[in-house]
C-alpha positions in Angstrom: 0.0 0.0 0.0 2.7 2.4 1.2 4.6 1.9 -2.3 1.5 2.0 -4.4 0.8 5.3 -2.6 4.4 6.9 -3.2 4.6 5.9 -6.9 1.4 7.6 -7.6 2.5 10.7 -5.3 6.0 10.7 -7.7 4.1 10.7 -11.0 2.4 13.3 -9.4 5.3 15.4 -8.7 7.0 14.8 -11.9 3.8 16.1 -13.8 3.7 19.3 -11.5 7.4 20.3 -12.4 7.0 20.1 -15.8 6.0 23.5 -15.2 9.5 24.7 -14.2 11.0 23.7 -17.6 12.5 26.5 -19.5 10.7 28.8 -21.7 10.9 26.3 -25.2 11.2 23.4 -23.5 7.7 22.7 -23.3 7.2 23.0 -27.2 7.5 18.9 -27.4 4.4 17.0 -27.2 2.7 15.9 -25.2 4.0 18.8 -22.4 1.5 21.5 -23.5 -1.4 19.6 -22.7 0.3 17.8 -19.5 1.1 21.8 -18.3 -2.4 23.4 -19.3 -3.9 20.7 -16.3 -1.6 21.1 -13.8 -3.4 23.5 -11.8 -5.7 21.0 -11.4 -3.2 18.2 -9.8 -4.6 18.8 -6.5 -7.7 16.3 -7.4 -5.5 13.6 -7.7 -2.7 14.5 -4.6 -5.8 15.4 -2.7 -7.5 11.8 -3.0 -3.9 9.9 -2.4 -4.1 12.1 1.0 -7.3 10.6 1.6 -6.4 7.2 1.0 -3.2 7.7 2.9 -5.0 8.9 6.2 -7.8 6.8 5.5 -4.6 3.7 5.7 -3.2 5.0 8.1 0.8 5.7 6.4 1.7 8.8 7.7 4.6 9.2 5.3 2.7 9.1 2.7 0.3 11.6 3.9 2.5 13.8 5.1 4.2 14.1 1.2 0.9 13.9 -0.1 -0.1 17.2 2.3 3.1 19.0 1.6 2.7 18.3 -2.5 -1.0 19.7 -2.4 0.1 22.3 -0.4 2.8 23.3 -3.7 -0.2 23.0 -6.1 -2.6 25.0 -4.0 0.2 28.1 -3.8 1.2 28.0 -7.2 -2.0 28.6 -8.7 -3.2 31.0 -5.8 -4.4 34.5 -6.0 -1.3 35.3 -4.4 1.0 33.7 -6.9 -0.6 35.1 -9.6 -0.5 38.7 -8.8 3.2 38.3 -7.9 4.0 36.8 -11.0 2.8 39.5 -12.6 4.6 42.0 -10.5 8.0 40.0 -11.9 7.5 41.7 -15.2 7.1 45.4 -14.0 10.0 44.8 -12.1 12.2 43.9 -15.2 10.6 47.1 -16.8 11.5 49.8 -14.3 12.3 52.6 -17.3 8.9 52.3 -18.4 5.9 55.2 -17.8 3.5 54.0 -15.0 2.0 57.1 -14.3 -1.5 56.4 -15.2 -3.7 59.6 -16.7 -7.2 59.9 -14.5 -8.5 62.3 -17.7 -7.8 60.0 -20.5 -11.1 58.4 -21.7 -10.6 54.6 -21.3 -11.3 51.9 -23.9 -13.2 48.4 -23.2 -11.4 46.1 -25.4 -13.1 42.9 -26.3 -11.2 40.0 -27.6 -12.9 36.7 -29.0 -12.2 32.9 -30.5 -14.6 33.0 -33.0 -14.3 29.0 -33.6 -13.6 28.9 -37.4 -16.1 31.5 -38.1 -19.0 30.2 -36.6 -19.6 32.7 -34.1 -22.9 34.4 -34.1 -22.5 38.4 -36.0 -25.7 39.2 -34.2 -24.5 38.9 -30.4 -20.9 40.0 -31.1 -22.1 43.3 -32.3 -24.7 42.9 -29.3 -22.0 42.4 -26.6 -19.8 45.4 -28.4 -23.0 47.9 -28.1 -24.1 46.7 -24.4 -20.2 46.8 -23.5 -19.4 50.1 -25.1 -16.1 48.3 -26.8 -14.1 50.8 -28.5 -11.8 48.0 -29.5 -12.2 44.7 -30.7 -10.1 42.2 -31.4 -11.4 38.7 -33.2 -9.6 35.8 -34.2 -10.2 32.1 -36.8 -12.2 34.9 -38.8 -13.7 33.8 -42.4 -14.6 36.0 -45.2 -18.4 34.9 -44.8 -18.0 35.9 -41.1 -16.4 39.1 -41.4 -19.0 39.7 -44.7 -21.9 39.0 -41.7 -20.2 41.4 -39.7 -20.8 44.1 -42.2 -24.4 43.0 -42.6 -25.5 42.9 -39.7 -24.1 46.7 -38.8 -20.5 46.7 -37.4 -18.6 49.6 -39.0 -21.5 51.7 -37.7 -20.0 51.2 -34.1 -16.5 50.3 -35.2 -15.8 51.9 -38.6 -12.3 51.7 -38.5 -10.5 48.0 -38.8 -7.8 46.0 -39.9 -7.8 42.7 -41.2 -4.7 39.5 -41.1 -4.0 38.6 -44.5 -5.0 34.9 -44.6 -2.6 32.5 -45.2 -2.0 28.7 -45.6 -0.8 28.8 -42.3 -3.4 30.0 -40.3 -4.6 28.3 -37.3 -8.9 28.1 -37.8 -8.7 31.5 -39.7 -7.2 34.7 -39.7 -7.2 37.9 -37.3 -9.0 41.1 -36.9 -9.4 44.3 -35.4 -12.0 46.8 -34.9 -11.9 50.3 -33.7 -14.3 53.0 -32.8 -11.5 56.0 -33.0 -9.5 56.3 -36.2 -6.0 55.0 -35.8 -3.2 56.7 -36.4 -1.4 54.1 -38.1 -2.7 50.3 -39.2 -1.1 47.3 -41.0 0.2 43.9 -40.1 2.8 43.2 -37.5 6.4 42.3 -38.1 6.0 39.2 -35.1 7.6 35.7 -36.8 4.5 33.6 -36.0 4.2 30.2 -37.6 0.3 31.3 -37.0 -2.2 33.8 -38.6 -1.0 37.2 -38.7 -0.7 39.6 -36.4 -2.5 43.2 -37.0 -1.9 45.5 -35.6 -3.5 49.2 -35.2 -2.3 52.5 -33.5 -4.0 54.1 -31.0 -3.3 57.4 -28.5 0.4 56.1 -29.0 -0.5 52.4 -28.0 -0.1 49.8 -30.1 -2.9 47.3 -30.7 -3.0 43.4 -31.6 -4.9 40.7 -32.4 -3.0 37.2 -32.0 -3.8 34.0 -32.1 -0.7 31.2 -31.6 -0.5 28.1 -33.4 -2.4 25.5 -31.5 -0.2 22.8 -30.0 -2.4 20.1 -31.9 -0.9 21.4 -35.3 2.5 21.8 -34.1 4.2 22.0 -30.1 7.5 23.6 -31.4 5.7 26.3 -33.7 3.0 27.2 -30.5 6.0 27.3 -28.1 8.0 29.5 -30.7 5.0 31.9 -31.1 4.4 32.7 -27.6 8.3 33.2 -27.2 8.1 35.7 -30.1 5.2 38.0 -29.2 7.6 39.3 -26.7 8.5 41.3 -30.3 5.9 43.7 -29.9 7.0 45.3 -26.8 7.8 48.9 -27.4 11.2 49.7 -28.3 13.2 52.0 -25.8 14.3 54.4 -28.5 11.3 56.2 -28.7 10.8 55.4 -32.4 7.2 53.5 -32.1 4.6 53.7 -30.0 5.2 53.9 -26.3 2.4 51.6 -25.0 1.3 48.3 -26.4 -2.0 46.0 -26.0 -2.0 41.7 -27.3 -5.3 40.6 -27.4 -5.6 36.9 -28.5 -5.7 33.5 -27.8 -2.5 32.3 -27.2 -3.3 28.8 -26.0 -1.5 28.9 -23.3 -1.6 29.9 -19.6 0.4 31.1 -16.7 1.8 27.7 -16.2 3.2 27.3 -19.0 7.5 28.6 -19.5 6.8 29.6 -23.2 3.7 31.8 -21.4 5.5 33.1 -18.8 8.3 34.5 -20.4 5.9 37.2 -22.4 5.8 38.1 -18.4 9.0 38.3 -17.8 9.5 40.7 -21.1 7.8 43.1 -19.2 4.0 42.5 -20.3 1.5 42.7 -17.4 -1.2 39.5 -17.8 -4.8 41.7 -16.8 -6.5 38.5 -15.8 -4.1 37.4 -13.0 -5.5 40.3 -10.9 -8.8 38.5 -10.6 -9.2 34.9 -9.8 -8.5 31.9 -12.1 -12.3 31.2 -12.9 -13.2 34.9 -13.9 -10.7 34.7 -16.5 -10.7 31.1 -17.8 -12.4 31.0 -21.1 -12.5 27.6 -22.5 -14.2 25.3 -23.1 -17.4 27.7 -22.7 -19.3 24.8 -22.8 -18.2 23.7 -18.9 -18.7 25.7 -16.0 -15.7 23.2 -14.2 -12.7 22.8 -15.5 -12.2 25.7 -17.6 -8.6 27.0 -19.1 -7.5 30.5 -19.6 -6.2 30.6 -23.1 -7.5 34.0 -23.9 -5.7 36.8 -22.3 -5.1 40.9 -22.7 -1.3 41.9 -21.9 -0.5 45.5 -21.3 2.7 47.2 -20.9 3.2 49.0 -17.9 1.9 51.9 -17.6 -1.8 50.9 -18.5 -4.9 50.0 -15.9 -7.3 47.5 -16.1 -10.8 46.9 -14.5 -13.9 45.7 -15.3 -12.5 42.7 -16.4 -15.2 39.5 -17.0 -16.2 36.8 -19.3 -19.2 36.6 -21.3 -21.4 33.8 -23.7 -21.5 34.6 -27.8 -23.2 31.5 -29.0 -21.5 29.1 -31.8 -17.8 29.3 -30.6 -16.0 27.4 -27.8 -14.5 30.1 -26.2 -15.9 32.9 -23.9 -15.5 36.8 -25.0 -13.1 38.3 -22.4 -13.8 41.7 -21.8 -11.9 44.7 -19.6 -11.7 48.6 -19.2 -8.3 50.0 -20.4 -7.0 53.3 -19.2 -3.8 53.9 -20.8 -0.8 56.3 -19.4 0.5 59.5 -19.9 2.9 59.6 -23.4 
């Protein structure tokens, strides 16, 4: 009993540190999917605890406890918001001073499941949102040609498009805006993916991303992530100070290839609430959900009024939050 109970408590462990591999190591199969769950390893060390007490080998129990107890902190409220702090701290030289009389922007950034999302409730959830920014990914032409039916441009007039490609992952990219830009176009991000547009705005730049799904490629999703550390603004001065990825990235905060975006300096919005106001797929389940959609800031840009909500037809949930950006 006691060895059957320490085997199972070392799988355990070894599946919970595949989280501390480098950034790039976990671009090998099957390690994105094994990482995206590990949050969730306290089911399993939690009923070996059970069955330890229950058996009476204290030894067991007591490195079941102590495991948990590593699972339960690393995916904490606690960790998360100091895992955030990690990047500001690595970005010292940039502005933080945020501007109380700037108008802010609700940005609103979707998985719109191969183009099956409904037009109708997207342009719904932009109106009842007041979105001045929205950022859509796996577009189709039919769905963008829906869009423009069913009334878009005459809340958001102003977008840019991803060129499609053979490459991209469901369909290609897309931004909306309410404000006209001061600059649009695609991004220069090497992304083995759909491409990145991007979009200029009061100084900040704005993208739509969606990474290459581990499915289609491990090394190529692991890669992407890495690389959209490329949009953060240059020192220099010679681009826009401020910078804004909206996406799905298919991958979360346990994940190296993730958390080195963080460590470039980009501030995760959704690690300052809790794990299941931000996790947005499978929209289908309340319990277990993943957070694959996220909205990264530079510092220097607050963030509330951040939430979930349903559009019918895709598998992802709309994530949603109120910008205010800082002073240029």
């Amino acid at each position: 009993m006691t060895a059957m109970l320490l085997i199972s408590l070392g799988f355990i462990a070894l599946w919970w540190m595949l989280r501390f591999l480098p950034a790039g190591a976990d671009g090998h199969g099957p390690l994105p999917y094994l990482i995206a769950f590990v949050r969730f390893l306290w089911i399993p060390t939690g009923l070996v605890l059970s069955a330890a007490i229950l058996a009476h080998q204290w030894a067991a129990a007591v490195i079941a406890a102590v495991l948990t107890a590593f699972i339960g902190f690393f995916a904490s409220p606690w960790y998360r918001s100091m895992r955030n702090r990690k990047g500001l701290r690595n970005r010292q030289g940039n502005a933080t001073n945020i501007d109380q009389n700037k108008p802010s922007h609700t940005v609103m950034t979707l998985n719109c499941r191969y183009g099956s999302a409904d037009p109708q409730a997207i342009i719904e959830a932009v109106r009842d949102n007041d979105v001045s920014v929205l950022a859509l990914q796996e577009l189709t032409t039919n769905l963008v040609n829906a869009l423009d039916d069913a009334g878009l441009a005459s809340t958001l007039p102003y977008r840019q498009l991803g060129e499609p490609t053979e490459n991209d992952n469901g369909g290609f990219n897309g931004l909306w805006l309410r404000s006209m830009p001061e600059s649009m176009g695609d991004s220069n991000v090497d992304i083995a993916a759909a491409n990145i547009p991007r979009t200029v705005v009061e100084n900040t730049a704005m993208y739509s991303a969606h990474t290459k799904s581990p499915m289609r490629s491990c090394s190529e999703w692991s890669q992407g992530v890495i690389n959209l550390a490329d949009t953060y603004p240059t020192s220099d001065g010679s681009g826009p100070c401020q910078a804004v990825i909206m996406g799905d990235l298919n991958s979360n905060l346990d994940h190296p290839s993730f958390r080195s975006l963080i460590d470039a300096g980009y501030r995760d919005i959704t690690l300052s609430v809790t794990h299941a106001e931000a996790a947005s797929f499978p929209r289908w389940l309340t319990w277990p959900r993943l957070e694959l959609d996220h909205i990264l800031v530079t510092p220097g840009i607050s963030a509330e009024n951040i939430h979930t909500l349903t559009i019918p037809e895709t598998d992802h949930l709309a994530l949603l939050a109120e910008l205010k950006l800082s002073k240029n």
